[in-house]
N, C-alpha and C positions, 0 to 999 in steps of 0.2 A: 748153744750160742750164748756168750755173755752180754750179761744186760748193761746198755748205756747208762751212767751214772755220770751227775753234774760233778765235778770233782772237788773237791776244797782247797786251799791254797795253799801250795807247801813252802815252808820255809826255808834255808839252806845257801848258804855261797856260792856253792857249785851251780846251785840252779838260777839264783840272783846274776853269776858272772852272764852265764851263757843267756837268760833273757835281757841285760845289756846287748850283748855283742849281737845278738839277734836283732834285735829293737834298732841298736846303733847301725845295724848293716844294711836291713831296709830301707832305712831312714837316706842312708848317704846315696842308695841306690837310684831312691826317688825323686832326690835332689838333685842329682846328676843327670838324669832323664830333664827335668823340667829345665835345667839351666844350657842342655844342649839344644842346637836345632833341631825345633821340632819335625819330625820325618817319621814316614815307616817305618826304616829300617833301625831308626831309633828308639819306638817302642817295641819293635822285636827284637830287640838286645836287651829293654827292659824286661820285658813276661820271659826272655828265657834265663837271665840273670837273675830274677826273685824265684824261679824256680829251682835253680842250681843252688841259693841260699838258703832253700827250705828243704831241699833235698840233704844239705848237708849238718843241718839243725837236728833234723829226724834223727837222721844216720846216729849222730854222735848224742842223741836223748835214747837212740836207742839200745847203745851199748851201754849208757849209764844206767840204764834202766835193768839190766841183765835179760834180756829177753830169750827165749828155748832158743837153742840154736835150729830148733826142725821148723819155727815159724818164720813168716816174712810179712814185710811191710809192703804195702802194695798202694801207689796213689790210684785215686779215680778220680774221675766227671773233667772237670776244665783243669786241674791239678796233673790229672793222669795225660793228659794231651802236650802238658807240656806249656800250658798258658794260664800263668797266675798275672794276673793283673795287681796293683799297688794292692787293693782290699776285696781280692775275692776267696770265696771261701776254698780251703786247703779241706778236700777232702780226701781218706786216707781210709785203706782195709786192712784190718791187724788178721793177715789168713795165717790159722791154726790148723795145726794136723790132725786128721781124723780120729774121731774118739774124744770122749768128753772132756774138758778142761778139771785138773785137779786141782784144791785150793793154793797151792802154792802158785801156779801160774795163773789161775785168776787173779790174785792179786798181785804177779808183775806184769800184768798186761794194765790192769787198772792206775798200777803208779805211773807205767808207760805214759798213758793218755791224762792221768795230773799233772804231770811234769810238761807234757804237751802245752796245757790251758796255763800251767804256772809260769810260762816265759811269754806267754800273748799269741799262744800262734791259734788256741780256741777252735780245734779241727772239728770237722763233720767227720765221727770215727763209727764205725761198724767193725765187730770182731766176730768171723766163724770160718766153717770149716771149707772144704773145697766143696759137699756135699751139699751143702746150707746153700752155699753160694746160687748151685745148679738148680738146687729146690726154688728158692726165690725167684731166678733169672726167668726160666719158666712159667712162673704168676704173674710174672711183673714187665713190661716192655722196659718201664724206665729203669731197674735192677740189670737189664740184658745190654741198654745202652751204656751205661754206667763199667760195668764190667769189658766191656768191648772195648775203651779206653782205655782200659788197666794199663798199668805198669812200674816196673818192679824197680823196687828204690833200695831195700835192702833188706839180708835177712838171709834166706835159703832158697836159690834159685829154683833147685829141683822141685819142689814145693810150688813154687808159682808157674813154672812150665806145667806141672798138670793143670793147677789149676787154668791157663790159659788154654790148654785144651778143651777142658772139660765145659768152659763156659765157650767157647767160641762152637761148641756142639750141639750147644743146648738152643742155638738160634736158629730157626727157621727163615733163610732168606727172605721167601714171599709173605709170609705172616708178618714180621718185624717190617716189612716196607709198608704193608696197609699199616701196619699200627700206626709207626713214626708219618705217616701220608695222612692220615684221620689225625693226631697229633699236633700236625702242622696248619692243619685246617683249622683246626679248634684257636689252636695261638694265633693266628692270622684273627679270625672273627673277635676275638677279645680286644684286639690293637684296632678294628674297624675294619679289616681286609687292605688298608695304607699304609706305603712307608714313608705317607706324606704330613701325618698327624704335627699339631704345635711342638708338642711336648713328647717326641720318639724315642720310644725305648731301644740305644743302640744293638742291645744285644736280643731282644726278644720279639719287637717291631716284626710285621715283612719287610724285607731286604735287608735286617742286621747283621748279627754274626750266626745266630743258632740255625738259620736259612742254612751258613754255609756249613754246619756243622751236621747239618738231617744228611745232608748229600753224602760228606765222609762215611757216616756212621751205617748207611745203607751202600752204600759201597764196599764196604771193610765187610759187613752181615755176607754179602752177597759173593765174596771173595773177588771184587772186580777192582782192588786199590786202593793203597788207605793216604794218599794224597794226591795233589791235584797232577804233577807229573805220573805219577804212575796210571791214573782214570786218562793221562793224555796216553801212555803208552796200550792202554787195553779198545784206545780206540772210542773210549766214549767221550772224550773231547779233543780238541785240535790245539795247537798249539798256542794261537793267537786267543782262545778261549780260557788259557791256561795263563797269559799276560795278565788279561783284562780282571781272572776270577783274583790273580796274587796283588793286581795292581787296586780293587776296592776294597779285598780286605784288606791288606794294609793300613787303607783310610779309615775305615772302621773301627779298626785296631789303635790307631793313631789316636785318634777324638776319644774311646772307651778309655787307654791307658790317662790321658789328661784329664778327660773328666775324672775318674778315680784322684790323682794326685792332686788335682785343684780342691774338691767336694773333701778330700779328707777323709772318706767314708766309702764304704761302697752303695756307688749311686749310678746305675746303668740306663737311668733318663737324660736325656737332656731335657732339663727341667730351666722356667726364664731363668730364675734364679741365675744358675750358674752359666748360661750359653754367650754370656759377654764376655767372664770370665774365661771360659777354654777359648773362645775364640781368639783375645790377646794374650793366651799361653803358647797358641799355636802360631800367631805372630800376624794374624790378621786385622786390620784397620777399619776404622768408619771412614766413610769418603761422603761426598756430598748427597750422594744418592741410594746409599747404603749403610745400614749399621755393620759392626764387626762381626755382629752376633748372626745377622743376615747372610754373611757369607759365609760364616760356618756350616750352617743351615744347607744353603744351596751348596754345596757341595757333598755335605751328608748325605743330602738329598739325590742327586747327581748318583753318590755311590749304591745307597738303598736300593733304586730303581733296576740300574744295571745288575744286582744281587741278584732281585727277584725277577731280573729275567735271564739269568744262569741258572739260578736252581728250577727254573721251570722247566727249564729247559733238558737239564741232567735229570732231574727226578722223571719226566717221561722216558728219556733214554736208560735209567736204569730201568724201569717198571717193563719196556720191550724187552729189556737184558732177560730180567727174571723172568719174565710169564713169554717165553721164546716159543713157547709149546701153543700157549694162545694167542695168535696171531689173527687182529681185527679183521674182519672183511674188507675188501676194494671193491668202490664202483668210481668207475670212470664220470667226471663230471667233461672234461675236453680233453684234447689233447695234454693240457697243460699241469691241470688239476685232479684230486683222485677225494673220493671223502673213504676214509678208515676210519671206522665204525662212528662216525659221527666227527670224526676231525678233519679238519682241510687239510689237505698232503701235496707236497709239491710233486710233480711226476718224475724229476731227477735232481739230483742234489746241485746241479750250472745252472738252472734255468733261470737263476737272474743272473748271472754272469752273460749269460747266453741271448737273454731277453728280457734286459732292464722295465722295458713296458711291462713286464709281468708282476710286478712289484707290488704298484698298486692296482692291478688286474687283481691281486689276491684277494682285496677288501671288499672290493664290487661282488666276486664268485663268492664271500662270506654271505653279502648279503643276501644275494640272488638264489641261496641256496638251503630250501629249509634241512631241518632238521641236522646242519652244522653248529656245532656247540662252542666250538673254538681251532686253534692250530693246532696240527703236531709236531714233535719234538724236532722231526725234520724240517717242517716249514721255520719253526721259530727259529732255527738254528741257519738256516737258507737266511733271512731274510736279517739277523743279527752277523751273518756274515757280508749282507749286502749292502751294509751301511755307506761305505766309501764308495758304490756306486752311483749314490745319488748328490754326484754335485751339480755345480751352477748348470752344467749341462741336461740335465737331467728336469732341473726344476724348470729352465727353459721349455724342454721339448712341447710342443703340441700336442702329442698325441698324451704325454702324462697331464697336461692341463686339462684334456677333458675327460680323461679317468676320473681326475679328482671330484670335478663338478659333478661326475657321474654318481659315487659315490655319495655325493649330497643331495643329489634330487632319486635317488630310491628309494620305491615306496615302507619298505620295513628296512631293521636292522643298524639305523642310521649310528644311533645311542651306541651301542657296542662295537660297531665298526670303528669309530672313531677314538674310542678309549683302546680298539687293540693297537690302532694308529700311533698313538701316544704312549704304550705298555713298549711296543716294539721301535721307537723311536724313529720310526718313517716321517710320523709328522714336523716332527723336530725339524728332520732334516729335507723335506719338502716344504714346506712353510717356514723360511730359515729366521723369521721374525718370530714363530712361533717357540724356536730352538730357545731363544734368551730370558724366556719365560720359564722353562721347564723348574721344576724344584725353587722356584722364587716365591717367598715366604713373605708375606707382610703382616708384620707386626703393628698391627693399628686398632688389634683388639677389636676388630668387628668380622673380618674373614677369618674364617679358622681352615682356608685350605690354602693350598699352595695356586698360585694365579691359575698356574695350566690346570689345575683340579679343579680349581673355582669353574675356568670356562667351560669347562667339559662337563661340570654338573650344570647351568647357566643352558647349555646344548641340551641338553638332557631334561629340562624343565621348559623349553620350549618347545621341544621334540611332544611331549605327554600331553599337549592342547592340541595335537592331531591325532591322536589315538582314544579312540572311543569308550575304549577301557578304563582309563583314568577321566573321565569327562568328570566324574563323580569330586575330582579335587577340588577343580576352579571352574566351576560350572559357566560361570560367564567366560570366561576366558578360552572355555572349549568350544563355547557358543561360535565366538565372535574366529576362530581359529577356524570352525569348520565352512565360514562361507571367503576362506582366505585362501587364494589361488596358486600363490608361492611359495611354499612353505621353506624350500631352498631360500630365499630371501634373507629369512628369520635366523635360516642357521647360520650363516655367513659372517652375518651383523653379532651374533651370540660367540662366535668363535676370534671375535677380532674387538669384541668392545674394550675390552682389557688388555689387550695384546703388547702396548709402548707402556705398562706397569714398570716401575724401577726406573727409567732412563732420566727424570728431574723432568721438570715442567708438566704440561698438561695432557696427561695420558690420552682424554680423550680426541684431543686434538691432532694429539701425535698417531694416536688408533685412526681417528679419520684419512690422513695421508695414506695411512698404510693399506688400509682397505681401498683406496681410491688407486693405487696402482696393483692390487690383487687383480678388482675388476676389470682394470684394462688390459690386466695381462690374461684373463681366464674367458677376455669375450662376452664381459657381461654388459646387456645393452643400455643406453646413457638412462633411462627412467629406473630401475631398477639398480643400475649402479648411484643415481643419486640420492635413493631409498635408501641403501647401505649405508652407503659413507653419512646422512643425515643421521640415522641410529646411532652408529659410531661417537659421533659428535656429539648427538643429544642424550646420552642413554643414562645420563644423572639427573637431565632437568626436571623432570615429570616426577619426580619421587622429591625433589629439591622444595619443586611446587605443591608439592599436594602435602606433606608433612611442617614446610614451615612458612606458606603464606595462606592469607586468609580468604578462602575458595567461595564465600560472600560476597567478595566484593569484586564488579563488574569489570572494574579495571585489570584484575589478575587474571579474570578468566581469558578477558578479549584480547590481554598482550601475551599468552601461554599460545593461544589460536595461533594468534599472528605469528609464533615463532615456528607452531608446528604445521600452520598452512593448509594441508588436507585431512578429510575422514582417515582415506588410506594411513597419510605417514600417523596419525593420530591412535590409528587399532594395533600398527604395528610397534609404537614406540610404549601402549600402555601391555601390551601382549612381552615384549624385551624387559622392560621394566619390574614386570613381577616375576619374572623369570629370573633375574639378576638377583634382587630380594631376595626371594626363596632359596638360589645358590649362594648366598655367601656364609650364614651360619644356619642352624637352626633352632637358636634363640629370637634371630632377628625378626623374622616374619609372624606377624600374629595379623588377626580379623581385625583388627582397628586399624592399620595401616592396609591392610585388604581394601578398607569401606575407603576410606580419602581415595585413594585411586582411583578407584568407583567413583564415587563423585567426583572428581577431576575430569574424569576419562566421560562422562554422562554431561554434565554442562558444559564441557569444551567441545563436545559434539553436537549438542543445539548453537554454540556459538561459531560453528563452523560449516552451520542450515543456511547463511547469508543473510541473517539479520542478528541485531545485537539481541544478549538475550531477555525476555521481558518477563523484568523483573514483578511487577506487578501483576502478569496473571501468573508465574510463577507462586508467588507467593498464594493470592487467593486460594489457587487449587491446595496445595499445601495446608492452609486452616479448614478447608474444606474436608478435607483427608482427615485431620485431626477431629475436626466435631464426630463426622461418621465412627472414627475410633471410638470416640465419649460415650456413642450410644451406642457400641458395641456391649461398653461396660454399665451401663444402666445408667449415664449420666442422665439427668435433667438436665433440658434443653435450656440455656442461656449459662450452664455452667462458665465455660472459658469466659463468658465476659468482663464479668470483673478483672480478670486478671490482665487480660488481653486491650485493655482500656489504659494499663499503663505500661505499656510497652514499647518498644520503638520497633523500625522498620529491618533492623538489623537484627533484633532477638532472632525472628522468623526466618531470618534468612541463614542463621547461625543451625540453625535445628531440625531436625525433621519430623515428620507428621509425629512418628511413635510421641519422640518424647515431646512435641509442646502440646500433645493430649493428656500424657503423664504430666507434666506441671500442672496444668489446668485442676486434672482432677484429684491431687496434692495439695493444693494450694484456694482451692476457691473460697473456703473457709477462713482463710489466715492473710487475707489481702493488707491488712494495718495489722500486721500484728506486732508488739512488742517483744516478743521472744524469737530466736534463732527458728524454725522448721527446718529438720532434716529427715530427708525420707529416701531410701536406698532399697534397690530392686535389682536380679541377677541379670548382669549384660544382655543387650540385646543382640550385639555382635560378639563374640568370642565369648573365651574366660572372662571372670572377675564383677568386679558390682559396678553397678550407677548407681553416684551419689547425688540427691538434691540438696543445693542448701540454699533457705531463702531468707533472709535477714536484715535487718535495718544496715542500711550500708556504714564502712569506717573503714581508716587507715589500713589498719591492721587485721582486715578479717583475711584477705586470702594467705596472710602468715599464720593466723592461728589455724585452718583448717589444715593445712601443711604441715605447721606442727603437730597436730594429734594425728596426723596419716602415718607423720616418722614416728611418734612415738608409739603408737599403735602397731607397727611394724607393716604396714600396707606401701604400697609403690604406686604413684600418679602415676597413668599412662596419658592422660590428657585431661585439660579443661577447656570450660567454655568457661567465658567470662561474663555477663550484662548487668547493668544498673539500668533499673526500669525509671520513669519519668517522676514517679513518689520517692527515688531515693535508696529502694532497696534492691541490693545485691540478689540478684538468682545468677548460682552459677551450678556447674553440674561437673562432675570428678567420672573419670572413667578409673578404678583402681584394682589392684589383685591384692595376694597374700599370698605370701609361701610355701603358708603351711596349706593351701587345697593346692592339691594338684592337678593339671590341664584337664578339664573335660568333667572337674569334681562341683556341679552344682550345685549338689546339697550340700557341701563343704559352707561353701557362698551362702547358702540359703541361712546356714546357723550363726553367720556374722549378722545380719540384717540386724535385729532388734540391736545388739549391740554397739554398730556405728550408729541407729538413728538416738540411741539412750547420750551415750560418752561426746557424741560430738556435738549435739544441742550443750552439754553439761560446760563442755569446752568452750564452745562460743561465748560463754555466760559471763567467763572469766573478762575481768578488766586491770590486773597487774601486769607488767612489765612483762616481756616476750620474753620466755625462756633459752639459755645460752644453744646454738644448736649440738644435737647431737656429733661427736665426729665418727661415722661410721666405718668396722673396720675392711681395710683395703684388700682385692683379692691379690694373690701371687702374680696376676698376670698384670693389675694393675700396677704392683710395685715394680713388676721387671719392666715395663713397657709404661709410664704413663705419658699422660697425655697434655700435653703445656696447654695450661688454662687459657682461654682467649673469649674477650668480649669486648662487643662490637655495638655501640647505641650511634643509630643514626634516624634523622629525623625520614617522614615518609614523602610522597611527594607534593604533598598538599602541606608541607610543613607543620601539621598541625597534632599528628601524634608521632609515635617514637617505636623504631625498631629494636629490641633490644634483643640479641644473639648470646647465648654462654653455652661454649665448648668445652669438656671439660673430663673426668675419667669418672665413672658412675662412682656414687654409692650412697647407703640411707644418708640420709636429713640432705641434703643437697638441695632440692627444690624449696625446704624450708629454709636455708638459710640463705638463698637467695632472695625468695620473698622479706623475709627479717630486713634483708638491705633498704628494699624500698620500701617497707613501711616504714621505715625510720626517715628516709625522707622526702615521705608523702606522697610517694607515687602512686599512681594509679593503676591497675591491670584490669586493660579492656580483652584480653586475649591470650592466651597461653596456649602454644604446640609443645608437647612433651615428646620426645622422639630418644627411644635409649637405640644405640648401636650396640649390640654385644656391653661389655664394658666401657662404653664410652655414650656421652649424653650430647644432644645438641638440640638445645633448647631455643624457642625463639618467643618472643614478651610482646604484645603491644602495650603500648604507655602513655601515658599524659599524666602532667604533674607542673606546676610553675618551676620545682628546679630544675628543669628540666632545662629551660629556657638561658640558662644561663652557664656560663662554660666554665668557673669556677666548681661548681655542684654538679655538671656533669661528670668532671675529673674525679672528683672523688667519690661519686658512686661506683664507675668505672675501677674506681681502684678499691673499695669495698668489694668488689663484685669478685674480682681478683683474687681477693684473703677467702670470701666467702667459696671459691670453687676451687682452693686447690687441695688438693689432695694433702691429708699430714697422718 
């Protein structure tokens, strides 16, 4: 075999014209693709046209080149199929006749492949014998698939007909299908096991293109057709199977060809960057309720999904093809149903033609039936044929309305039931409000799944507060789940809170109608149904409340009651709620937005005992709680007094026992002190540190502690803010780092001495605030940001000030907010820090004399503006 060598560059006219005319032919090719209407059948005249032009490049480098007349040029991999896309790689086998290469022909095989690289075509070249070939294909699945594709571009035909034999011998049908099946498994788990991801690789994703290329490629091994007409004609799909498989690649094909010609490069993500761009390549528009980039997406999407439920479908039917000799076992589950060895089997190929009820009879018999792992190829293929059966007729019938309800209130299997619901696209078209969700994509940088993946993970995270198994997650939340009598309720509300996503106006508003005629059509009785439809409506208030107002103050908690009315709707709105959280990314959720719940979800529940809540023995037991801590740690009795002598009635109510024992016994030393105290300990909730700082109050101190967090490279997740009655600031940082990773406490433990060193050192400073950091922006923030918006409104006692900034995250932010209003003299009695994924929404309280006045409002307002957007 000759060894690959980079080649060097050769000189020459001849080979100067011909990489022109190459370079030029391309070029006009791809020009011509983008300037026509965009269609399938457009980019398959593109991939077969650049093939034809690379075929004819070879050809005539090959004769220049003087090549044996006993060898041949052979393309492989996506080249050999016949589909070169604008920049993908041209790969090519230089097959030599048996017997070792002499020097003369090693070196016109070697100029062959320079003169290749010297005109820009830069192949993936392999050169050997037909023996070589068999020897590798052999070792290697991916050599066997590669070769399987072959075909013959020029050279000596007789030569490549053995060779096609030879390697089409050396395949093992049943070996090369587990391979390429373990294969597929593996590429599936790298992408997440979704073809629903932000950023989806069209060709390598589940449901791209190499989905439809396993199916060929074990087809062709197995002699059962090497395209989709010919696997129609062997019976292993049907015709309208054979529509649907030409009609998403296409699409596929379609988006891959234009991403390549737009990106310039080869680039088989759709990556934010570029998905605005192919979108108005392909001629699609933003409309009031969607971006361009959006409807790309959902239709990608749309395509992906139907992929991968063809190739699941074909890959079981070929796997019966081969292993025909091992044939599952049959037990009868009813007349209707069969399990083969573990798969749900329809008992004849009409029976929903025959008996539409049986449809979703089949989800119920999933559940009801251990030891079923999933469909088989016949069911899924039954039941992707019975889509057009389930119209308005259908979704009407009674007897499918209480199928469905049935399938909700069984006691296991719910979680998977309902994702095969949605795999199979029953749900879609039973829930036809459900349908306009499917593959819809929101780009708000805080969900990273697609709405229908959102609510079916959302299902799935309230489903796990009734399974005993996971109580270990959310322990209060399994608590409070296990003396809950409905669990059917929760899923309902979970599957519909999101549901009117995309249509403009207020989703949850619009979710509420929808659910309120669900109920009435499904028989749900009027208390229960008004349980829903309130979920529906409410299911952002409780996270609205407990992240960005202040759960201190009595007023907040008694008109949160009032909206939520009952214990009941109260367990089930904070039980929906963190189940919402938890499904939308898994950056979002962490134990400090865990604990506010908790405390929401705990004083909204004495507040709704029938009396206001009292505040007063509230608190006592509270300092109560705190001394007992003191003398946990060896305090001396009368410690906290000192400190606790200048406080006000709101510190206590801002904090809880841990940490106003942790101040106390911090602090009891340094009551007048003239120096900054800071003293930092590892969270008591989650990841990352608490920090104290206690200091003679001024303008500018919670700017400079913000500044040495950015510049230290730390991230606020919260403060607490108070000026005790002497004047000095104690406030308290809840913060991470980076660089420790989740659950890394000794990480945290080794930062301690050096925030309590660097940020006393900091505070000390009395020059001029330093300009803020601009911290750099990620990919998703530039393709997607987020229009800056801030909102000061006074509260209702007119006497302090709301202040709201929304905005796209990134370091210094919260410092150079702060920088605003110490510049003019604001005050911060309060800080909610709240990051969404990539996007911050922040909420201040304030008092300050400019406040008062509408002049200096404006233009803090528009300071606030320069300080949060994004550059």
């Amino acid at each position: 075999m000759l060894a690959q060598t980079q080649p060097d560059a050769t000189a020459g006219g001849s080979v100067a014209a011909l990489r022109a005319r190459f370079r030029d032919g391309k070029r006009a090719l791809i020009d011509h693709f983008l300037q026509s209407r965009a269609s399938a059948p457009a980019a398959t005249r593109l991939i077969r046209a650049l093939t034809r032009h690379v075929d004819a490049t070879l050809a005539e480098l090959w004769r220049n080149a003087g090549m044996p007349p006993a060898a041949a040029l052979v393309a492989v991999g996506g080249y050999g199929r016949g589909e070169l896309y604008p920049h993908s790689d041209v790969d090519v086998l230089v097959l030599l006749p048996d017997g070792a290469p002499n020097d003369a022909m090693r070196a016109t095989v070697e100029g062959f492949i320079t003169a290749c690289w010297d005109i820009g075509l830069e192949p993936g070249s392999s050169v050997r014998t037909v023996d070589e070939c068999v020897a590798e294909a052999r070792a290697d699945v991916t050599v066997q698939t590669a070769l399987l594709e072959a075909r013959f571009v020029c050279g000596t035909k007789r030569l490549f007909a053995t060779f096609r034999r030879a390697a089409e011998d050396a395949i093992e049908p049943a070996a090369f299908l587990r391979a390429k099946t373990l294969e597929m498994r593996q590429r599936h788990t790298k992408y997440e096991d979704t073809p629903y991801s932000l950023e989806p690789n069209c060709k390598e994703s589940p449901g791209g293109l190499r989905d439809l290329q396993v199916v060929i490629w074990v087809s062709r091994a197995a002699g059962l057709g090497r395209s989709w007409s010919e696997l129609a004609a062997t019976g292993l799909i049907t015709p309208f199977e054979v529509k649907q498989l030409q009609r998403n690649e296409g699409t596929l094909q379609l988006i891959r060809a234009r991403l390549h010609a737009v990106a310039g490069r080869r680039e088989d993500r759709l990556v934010f960057d570029l998905q605005t761009a192919v979108a108005e390549s392909i001629g699609y528009t933003s409309s009031r309720t969607q971006r361009s980039s959006e409807v790309l997406m959902h239709r990608y999407y749309w395509a992906a999904k139907a992929v991968t439920q063809l190739n699941q479908i074909l890959m079981l039917n070929i796997e019966e093809r081969i292993n025909a000799s091992e044939t599952a076992p049959m037990r009868p589950i009813n007349d209707r149903f069969l399990d083969r060895g573990g798969m749900l089997e329809v008992a004849r190929d009409d029976l929903y033609t025959q008996d539409p009820h049986a449809i979703l009879e089949t989800f119920v018999i999933f559940e009801q039936s251990p030891g079923i792992q999933g469909f088989s190829a016949r069911t899924l293929r039954a039941l992707y044929n019975a889509r057009n059966l389930m119209d308005a007729g259908f979704r009407r019938d009674p007897v499918n309305r209480a199928t469905f309800m049935d399938i909700l209130r069984q006691p296991q299997g719910i979680t998977h039931a309902m994702r095969l619901l949605n795999q199979t696209s029953v749900l879609g078209r039973y829930l036809w409000v459900f349908r306009r969700i499917v593959g819809r994509m929101q780009h708000d940088l805080f969900h990273v799944y697609t709405v229908d993946q959102h609510i079916l993970m959302v299902l799935r995270n309230v489903r796990r507060f009734f399974i005993p198994e996971h109580a270990h997650e959310y322990p209060f939340c399994s608590q409070l789940a296990s003396g809950w009598d409905k669990p059917w309720v929760l899923y309902v509300a979970a599957l519909f809170h999101d549901v009117a996503k995309g249509r403009g106006g207020d989703h949850s508003e619009l979710g509420a109608r929808e659910v309120r005629h669900f109920c009435r059509d499904h028989g749900i009785d009027r208390d229960d149904a008004s349980l829903i439809e309130f979920l529906v409506r409410q299911h952002l208030t409780m996270s609205t409340v407990a992240q960005k107002e202040d759960l201190s103050d009595a007023d907040v908690v008694r008109a949160f009651a009032d909206k939520v009315g009952t214990p009941r709707r109260l367990t089930a709105l904070y039980l929906l709620t963190v189940a919402d959280i938890r499904g939308t990314s898994p950056k979002v959720w962490n134990a400090w937005k865990g604990k506010l719940l908790e405390d929401l979800y705990r004083v909204t529940l004495r507040a709704l005992g029938g009396a206001q809540p009292n505040m007063v023995a509230d608190l006592e037991a509270r300092k109560q709680e705190a001394i007992q801590i003191l003398a946990l740690h060896s305090a001396l009795p009368g410690t906290e007094g000192p400190l606790w002598k200048t406080l006000e009635v709101s510190y206590f109510a801002r904090h809880d026992a841990t940490e106003i024992a942790w101040h106390a016994r911090s602090l009891w030393r340094h009551i007048e002190t003239s120096e900054p105290v800071v003293s930092a300990r590892p969270s008591p909730v989650g990841d990352g540190l608490q920090v104290l700082v206690y200091s003679p109050d001024r303008p500018d101190l919670f700017a400079r502690i913000c500044g040495y967090f950015d510049g230290a490279g730390f991230s606020i997740q919260d403060a607490k803010i108070h000026t005790s009655r002497s004047g000095y600031a104690l406030d308290t940082f809840q913060v991470v780092h980076p660089s420790c990773e989740a659950g890394d406490s000794s990480g945290y433990r080794d930062l301690i001495s050096l925030i309590e060193t660097q940020l006393a050192l900091a505070l000390d400073s009395t020059g001029p605030l330093p300009e803020p950091s601009r911290g750099r922006l990620s990919r998703r923030v530039k393709s997607f940001p987020v229009t800056p918006r801030v909102s000061l409104r006074p509260d209702e006692r007119a006497q302090r000030w709301l202040l709201s900034v929304s905005t796209s995250d990134r370091s210094g932010l919260l410092y150079a907010i702060a920088r605003v209003l110490a510049s003019h003299h604001v005050n911060l009695q309060l800080a909610k820090v709240t990051t969404l994924g990539e996007r911050v929404e922040d909420t201040f309280l304030v008092d300050g004399p400019a406040l008062q006045q509408t002049r200096a409002q404006l233009q803090i307002e528009s300071e606030l503006l320069d300080a949060a957007a994004p550059r």
